[in-house]
Every structure is written in C-alpha cells, then in structure tokens.
C-alpha positions in Angstrom: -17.0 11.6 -36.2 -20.1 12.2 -34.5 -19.8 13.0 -30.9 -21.6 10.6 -28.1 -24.3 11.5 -26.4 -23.3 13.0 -23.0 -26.8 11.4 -20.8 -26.7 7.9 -22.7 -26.5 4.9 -20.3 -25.6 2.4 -22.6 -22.9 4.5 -23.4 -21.8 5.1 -20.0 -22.4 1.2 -19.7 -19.8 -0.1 -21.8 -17.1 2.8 -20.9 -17.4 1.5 -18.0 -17.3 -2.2 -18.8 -14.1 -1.2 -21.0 -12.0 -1.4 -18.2 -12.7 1.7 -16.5 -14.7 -0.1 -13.4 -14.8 1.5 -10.9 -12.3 1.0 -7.7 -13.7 -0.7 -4.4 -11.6 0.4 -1.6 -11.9 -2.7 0.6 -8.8 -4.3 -1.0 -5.4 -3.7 0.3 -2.3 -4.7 1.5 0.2 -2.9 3.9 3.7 -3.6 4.0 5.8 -2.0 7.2 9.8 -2.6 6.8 11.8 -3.3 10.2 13.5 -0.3 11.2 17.5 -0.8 12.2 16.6 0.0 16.0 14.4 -3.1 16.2 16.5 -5.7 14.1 19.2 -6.6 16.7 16.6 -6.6 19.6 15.2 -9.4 21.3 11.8 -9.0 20.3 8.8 -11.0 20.9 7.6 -11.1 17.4 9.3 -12.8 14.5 10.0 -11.1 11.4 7.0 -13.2 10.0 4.9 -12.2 12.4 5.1 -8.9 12.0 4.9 -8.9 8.3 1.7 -10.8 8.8 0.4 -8.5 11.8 0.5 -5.5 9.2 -1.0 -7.7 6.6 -3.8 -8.8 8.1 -4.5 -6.3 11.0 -4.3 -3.6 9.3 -8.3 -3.0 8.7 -7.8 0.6 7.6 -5.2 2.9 6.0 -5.5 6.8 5.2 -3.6 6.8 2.5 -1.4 10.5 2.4 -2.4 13.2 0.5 -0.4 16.2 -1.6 -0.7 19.8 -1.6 1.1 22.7 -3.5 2.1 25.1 -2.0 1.6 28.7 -3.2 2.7 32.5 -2.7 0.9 35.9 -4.4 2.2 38.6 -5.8 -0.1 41.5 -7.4 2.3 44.1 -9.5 -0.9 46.0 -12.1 -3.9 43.9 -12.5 -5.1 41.1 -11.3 -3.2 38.8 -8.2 -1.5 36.0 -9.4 -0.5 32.8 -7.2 2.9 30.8 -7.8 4.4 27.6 -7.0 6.5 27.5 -3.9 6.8 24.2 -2.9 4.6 20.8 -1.7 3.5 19.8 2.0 2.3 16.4 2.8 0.2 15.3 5.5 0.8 12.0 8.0 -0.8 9.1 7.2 -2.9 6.9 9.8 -3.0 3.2 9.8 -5.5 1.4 11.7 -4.8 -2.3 13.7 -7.0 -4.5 14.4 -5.7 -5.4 18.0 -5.0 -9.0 19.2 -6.0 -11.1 22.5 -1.6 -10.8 22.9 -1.4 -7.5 22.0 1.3 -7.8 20.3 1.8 -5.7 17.9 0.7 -2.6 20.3 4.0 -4.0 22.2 6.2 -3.7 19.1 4.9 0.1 18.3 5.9 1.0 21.9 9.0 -0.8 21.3 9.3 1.6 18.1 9.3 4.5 19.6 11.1 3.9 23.2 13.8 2.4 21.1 14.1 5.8 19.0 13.6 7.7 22.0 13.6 5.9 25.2 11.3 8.2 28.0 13.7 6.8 30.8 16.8 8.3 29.8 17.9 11.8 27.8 19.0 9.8 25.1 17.6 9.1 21.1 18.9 7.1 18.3 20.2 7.9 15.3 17.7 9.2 12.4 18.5 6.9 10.0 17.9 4.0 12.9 14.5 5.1 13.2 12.6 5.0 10.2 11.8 2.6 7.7 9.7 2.4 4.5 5.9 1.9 4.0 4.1 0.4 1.0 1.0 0.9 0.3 -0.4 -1.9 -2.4 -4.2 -1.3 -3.8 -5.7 -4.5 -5.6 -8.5 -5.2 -7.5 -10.4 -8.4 -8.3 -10.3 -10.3 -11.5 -6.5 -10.2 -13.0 -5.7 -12.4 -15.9 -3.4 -15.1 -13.8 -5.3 -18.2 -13.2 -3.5 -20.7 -10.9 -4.7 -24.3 -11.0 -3.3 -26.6 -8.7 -3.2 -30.4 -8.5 -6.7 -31.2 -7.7 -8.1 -29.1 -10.5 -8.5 -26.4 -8.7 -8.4 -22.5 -10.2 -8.0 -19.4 -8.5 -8.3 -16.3 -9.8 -5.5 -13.7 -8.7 -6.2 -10.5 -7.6 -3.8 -7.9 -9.5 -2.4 -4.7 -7.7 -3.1 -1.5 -10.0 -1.4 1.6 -7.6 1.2 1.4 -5.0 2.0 4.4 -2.7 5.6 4.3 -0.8 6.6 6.2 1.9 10.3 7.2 2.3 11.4 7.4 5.7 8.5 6.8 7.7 8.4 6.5 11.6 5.6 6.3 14.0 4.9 9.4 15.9 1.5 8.6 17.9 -0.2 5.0 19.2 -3.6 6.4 20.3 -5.4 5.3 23.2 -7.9 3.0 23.7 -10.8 2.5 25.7 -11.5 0.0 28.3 -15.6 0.2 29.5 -18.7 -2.4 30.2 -20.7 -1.5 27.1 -21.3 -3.6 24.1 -18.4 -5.9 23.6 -16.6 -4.0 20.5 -13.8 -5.2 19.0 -10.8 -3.1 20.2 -8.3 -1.3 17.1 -4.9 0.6 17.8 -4.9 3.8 15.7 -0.5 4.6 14.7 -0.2 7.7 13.2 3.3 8.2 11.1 5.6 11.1 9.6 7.8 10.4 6.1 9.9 12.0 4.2 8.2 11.8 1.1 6.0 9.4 -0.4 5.9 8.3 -4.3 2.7 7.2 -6.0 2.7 4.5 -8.6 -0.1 3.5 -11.0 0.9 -0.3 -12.3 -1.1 -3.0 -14.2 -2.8 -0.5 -16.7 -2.4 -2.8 -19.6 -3.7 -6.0 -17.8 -7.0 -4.7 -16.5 -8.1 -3.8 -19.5 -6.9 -7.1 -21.3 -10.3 -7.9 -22.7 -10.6 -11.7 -21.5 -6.9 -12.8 -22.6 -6.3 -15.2 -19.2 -2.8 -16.9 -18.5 -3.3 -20.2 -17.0 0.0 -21.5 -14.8 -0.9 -25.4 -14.1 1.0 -26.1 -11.0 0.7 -30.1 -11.3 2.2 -30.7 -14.5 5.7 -30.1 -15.5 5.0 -28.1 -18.8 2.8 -26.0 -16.3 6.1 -25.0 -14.2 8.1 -24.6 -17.4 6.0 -22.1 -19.0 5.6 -20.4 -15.5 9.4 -20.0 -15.5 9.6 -19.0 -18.8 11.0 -15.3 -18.6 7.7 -14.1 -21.2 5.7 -15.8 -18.6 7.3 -15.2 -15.4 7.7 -11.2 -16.2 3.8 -11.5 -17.0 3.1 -13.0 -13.6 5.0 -10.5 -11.6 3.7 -7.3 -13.2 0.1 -8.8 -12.5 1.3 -9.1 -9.1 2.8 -5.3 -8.7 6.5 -6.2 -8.7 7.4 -4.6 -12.0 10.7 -2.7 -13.0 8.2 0.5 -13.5 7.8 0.5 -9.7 11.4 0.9 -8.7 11.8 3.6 -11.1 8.8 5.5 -9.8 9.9 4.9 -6.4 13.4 6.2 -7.1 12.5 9.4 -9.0 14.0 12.3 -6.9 16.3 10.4 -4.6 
C-alpha cells in the first residue's frame, strides 16, 4: 500500500470530512448538582431555576486539567524520572450575572452554609460538595425531530463529558462597579474536587456517514418507533446518557 502524501490538501480534505472535524468550543452545557446544605433551606431560587441559571449563564468554563506527578533517581548513567502520583488543578466557571443577582446570592449561600463567617462553626464534608458535569456538544447528530407542523430540527449530540467528584466552591471573585462603558457584569466561582473523570461518548454517531434517524412526534407510529428500545437507546446515546458514561464515571470509586 502506498503511503499518502504528507502535504496533500485533498488528502487532508477528506480526513477531515471523514468525521474528524474539528471541535468548536462555543458549545456547552454545565450541570451543578444541589449540595445537601442547600436542599432543606429556604432558598430563593427553585431547583429549576438553578439548573437553568447554570445552563444558560454559564458563558465560560475552564475545563480541569491533569498532571503526573514524577520523582528522579540517578544510580550509574543517565537520570531517570518515575511515576509518583497525579495533581489536578481547580476549575473556574464563569456566570453571566442577572439584573436579581441571583445566583451570586446562592454561591454566598454555598459557602456561608458550609462555613458560616458569623459563628466558629462548619458543616459536614459530605454536606458541602456536590458533583459537576461538564457536557461538550457538537452540531449536526443524526436525531432529526419533526413535530406537528412539519417542522425538523436537527439535534446537537454531546461527544465528551468531564465529571467532577466532590466539588465545592471555594472563591466568588469580585466585581467591579465604575461609570465607563456599560459592560455587561459576570461572576467568576472558582471550585476544588476530588477527582474528576473524563469521558469521550458518541464516537460511532459522528462519523455515521449521513445515516439520519427521523422521530415524528405527530403521528402515532412516530412515538412508537421512538419508544422502541433499538430506537430509544439510539436517542439517548446521541444525547450523552449512555451506560458507557456511568461506567467511566465510576472507574476508581
């Protein structure tokens, strides 16, 4: 077999058009469990609302990153380095922040509730924290959805999801008040985990080559083929809730 040429563009064209497009990193979706400390409080946003808040505030995410740890050791020769151990470092999340300020009122509430600053008291650990997903999507799955006025959308499919054990926020950063150019204002939360597992999902679909699954919402053999279990498994895997994520996630538990 004769090798390819390494500075062809047609060549680089279609490996690239063979499902290997590149990733765009404008599409997102974060997911912030309630921690036990703020479920039997009295709080001012609905459990909803905050899933939405995180949703659609969230306008950036620095997604963690992982580093091995290494020692030396030099006996006759030349100095070798071995593997010790991993360190991870904090991940930010940027808000967008609302006329309410709402969700800067349910951070505070976060962490005076896991360690109030009016009394020498702190809740339990396991009170505090709470777990993060992390969802990356791309445009373009195979999962068309047409409605009753034959409509069709397009679904976007999630191909990697990070999750963070045991996360809990550890900084709300400030923000500035001035009479410059009206900006709008965002709420940087910093947060420490445990450990995080990363996920790659959707392999098989995003490089499907065309094959589109239509689910007709308006007729009855529409919802029947969308229940069927072929079907239905299909569906969710496009949409990142696949058995292969739960695995990943508990690895090392």
């Amino acid at each position: 077999m004769a090798l390819r040429s390494p500075n062809s563009f047609a060549d680089f064209r279609g490996y690239l058009q063979g499902g290997n497009e590149p990733a765009v990193s404008n599409l997102f979706n974060v997911i912030i469990s309630v921690p036990q400390v703020l479920q039997n409080s009295a709080n001012r946003m609905s459990y909803r609302q905050i899933a939405e808040a995180n949703q659609y505030l969230a306008s950036e995410v620095t997604v963690p990153s992982r580093n091995l740890m290494v020692s030396e050791v030099k006996d006759i020769g030349a100095q070798r380095r071995y593997a010790t151990g991993q360190s991870i470092s904090e991940i930010t999340i940027s808000f967008l922040v609302t006329k309410d300020q709402a969700l800067r009122d349910y951070f505070e509430n976060w962490i005076n509730r896991a360690a109030s600053d009016s009394e020498n008291r702190v809740a339990f650990y396991e009170q505090s924290i709470c777990d993060i997903y992390i969802q990356k999507w791309e445009k373009g799955s195979p999962l068309i959805i047409k409605d009753s006025l034959n409509e069709s959308t397009r679904t976007n499919q999630a191909t990697a999801v990070y999750q963070l054990f045991g996360a809990y926020p550890f900084n709300i950063s400030t923000q500035t008040l001035n009479n410059e150019q009206t900006q709008l204002m965002k709420m940087d939360v910093q947060f420490y985990y445990e450990r995080y597992r990363f996920d790659q999902v959707n392999t098989l679909h995003t490089k499907m080559g065309g094959k589109d699954i239509i689910i007709d919402r308006s007729s009855a053999i529409g919802a029947s083929k969308f229940l069927n279990k072929q079907v239905n498994s299909l569906a969710n895997s496009i949409l990142g809730s696949v058995a292969e994520q739960a695995d990943v996630a508990d690895f090392g538990i």
